[in-house]
Steps between C-alpha positions, in 0.01 A plus 500: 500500500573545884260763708662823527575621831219649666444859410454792713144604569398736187216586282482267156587640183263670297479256214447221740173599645357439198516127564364357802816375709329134463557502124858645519592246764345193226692693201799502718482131623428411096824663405730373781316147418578532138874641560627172513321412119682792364864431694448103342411653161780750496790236587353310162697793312716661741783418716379514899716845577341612210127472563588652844686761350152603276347454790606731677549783272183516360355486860724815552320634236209536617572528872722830340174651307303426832761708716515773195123560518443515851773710543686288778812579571812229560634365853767748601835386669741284424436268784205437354577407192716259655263333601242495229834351306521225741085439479532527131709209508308298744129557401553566120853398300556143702139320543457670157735319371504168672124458421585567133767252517259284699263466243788386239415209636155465756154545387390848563212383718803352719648817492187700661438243726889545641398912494256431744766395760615872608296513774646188641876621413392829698353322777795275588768788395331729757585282778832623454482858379197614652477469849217726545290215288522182712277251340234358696341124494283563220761657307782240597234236354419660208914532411472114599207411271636743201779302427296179525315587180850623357580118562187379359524731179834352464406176518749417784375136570581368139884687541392812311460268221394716173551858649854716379651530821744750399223730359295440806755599736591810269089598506538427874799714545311791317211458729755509832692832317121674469465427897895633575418823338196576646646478826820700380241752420323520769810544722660767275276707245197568754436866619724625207258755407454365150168346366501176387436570134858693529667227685325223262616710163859576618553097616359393171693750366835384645444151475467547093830675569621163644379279227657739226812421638469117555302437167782577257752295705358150530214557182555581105266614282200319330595391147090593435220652681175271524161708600374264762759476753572913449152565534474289817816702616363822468186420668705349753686825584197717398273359666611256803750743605402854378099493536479257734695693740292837447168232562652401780619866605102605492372217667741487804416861517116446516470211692816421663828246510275233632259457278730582209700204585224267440643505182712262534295240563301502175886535263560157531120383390503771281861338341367128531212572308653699194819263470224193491290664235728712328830282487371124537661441808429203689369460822582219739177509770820594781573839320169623548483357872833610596404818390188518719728421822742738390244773516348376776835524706603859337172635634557373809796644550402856467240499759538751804464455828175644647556739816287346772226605694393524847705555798830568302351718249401711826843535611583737273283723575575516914908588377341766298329650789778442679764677286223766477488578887877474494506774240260681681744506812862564290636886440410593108814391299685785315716452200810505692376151683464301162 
């Protein structure tokens, strides 16, 4: 339910083009938005590591007949797969799981809202391990104001009175695992050569892997199989992490990581809306507020700063001429010199 990393530049797929990017982007949001219906649903007939579990394998599934049919080939190395293991665990197995354990015990609409906090996570984690991204003011205030509305969704001024802390802090900790592997990933699986449909399938891929291991240990088997909640799971896996990652494959694709990751501001809407209607959750008039500040503050954060104009911007351009006459005057460089 996190923004994939941003894709290298490359055509879209066939099959996408025959939906206008706009409509992929609102199918996408939808199913993100409604991921945390079906996770809620699911935990109604399944133990957490379970739903996670289906979750991830049927996601595989389709993410494995997507790789089969365009005939992309797996990462090579085992480097790499080291660290698509590690980013398996970090942006699939844990927040996985800790929002399905979340939701054992927070409203779903909560649990979208909390989703909508990885950009804040990745903003104040990149202090530390980027130092190529330095925040600037606007930035710094929008980390500031972010966790303001996190405040007011909790309610902090009656003592979190009403609100599960324990499965907020879990939902938090999912959101803050999302923002720790995107930043792994960005530091360790970028130039590998790979596309990211390959990378995406063979991290899905291992993180099922994971969750087959864990399941069996701390889960047993259903005494009985209800439709609803396995329904819910397999659209969970199916859709909001199989489909939704090939939407999200074409649309980077077409129009770019920035615009793609205006996705994220729509999920938790998208969530608040369909646990309201769908589930009859309640609403307190700070969920909705806090929610507003919260996206408010995320946005913020991932604004740029604007090269400037004028005399600097002309400075440049003198060191190029001057590097260019200094060229000019230096002996051609043979191989030997390199």
């Amino acid at each position: 339910m996190s923004p994939a990393a941003p894709l290298p530049p490359a055509s879209p797929p066939a099959v996408s083009r025959l939906l206008d990017w706009r409509v992929r982007f609102g199918i996408l949001a939808l199913i993100w938005g409604f991921s945390f219906v079906f996770i809620k649903v699911g935990t109604e007939g399944f133990a957490p590591f379970q739903v996670t579990f289906g979750r991830l394998l049927f996601g595989t599934a389709v993410l494995a007949v997507a790789l089969v049919v365009k005939r992309d080939r797996l990462p090579r190395g085992a480097r790499v797969w080291g660290h698509l293991t590690v980013a398996a665990f970090l942006l699939n197995a844990l927040p996985f799981s800790l929002f399905a354990y979340a939701e054992l015990t927070i409203p779903s609409t909560l649990a979208g809202i909390c989703n909508a906090t990885t950009p804040l996570w990745g903003m104040l984690l990149s202090l530390v391990a980027l130092s190529e991204d330095r925040p600037t003011r606007v930035r710094a205030a929008g980390l500031g104001i972010g966790f303001v509305g996190v405040l007011t969704v909790l309610g902090a001024w009656q003592g979190f009175s009403g609100v599960d802390v324990t499965g907020t802090a879990l939902a938090l900790l999912a959101s803050l695992s999302y923002a720790v592997g995107w930043i792994y990933v960005r530091r360790t699986l970028s130039g590998t050569g790979a596309s990211n449909l390959s990378l995406a399938g063979s991290q899905v891929g291992l993180a099922t892997l994971q969750l087959a291991v864990v399941t069996p240990l701390f889960t047993s088997m259903p005494t009985s199989v209800e439709v609803l909640p396995l329904l819910a799971v397999i659209a969970l896996g199916a859709l909001g992490t199989g489909y939704a990652m090939l939407l999200q494959y074409g649309v980077v694709a077409e129009v770019g990581p920035t615009t793609a990751a205006m996705v994220t501001y729509f999920i938790p809407v998208i969530a608040t809306a369909a646990g309201v209607t769908l589930l009859n959750e309640q609403l307190t008039w700070n969920t909705p507020v806090g929610a507003i500040v919260v996206l408010a503050g995320a946005a913020l954060t991932q604004t740029r700063r604007t090269p400037r104009t004028g005399a600097a911007s002309r400075t440049p351009c003198r060191a190029r001429r001057a590097r260019s006459r200094r060229a000019a005057a230096a002996p051609p460089r043979t191989s030997a010199s390199r």
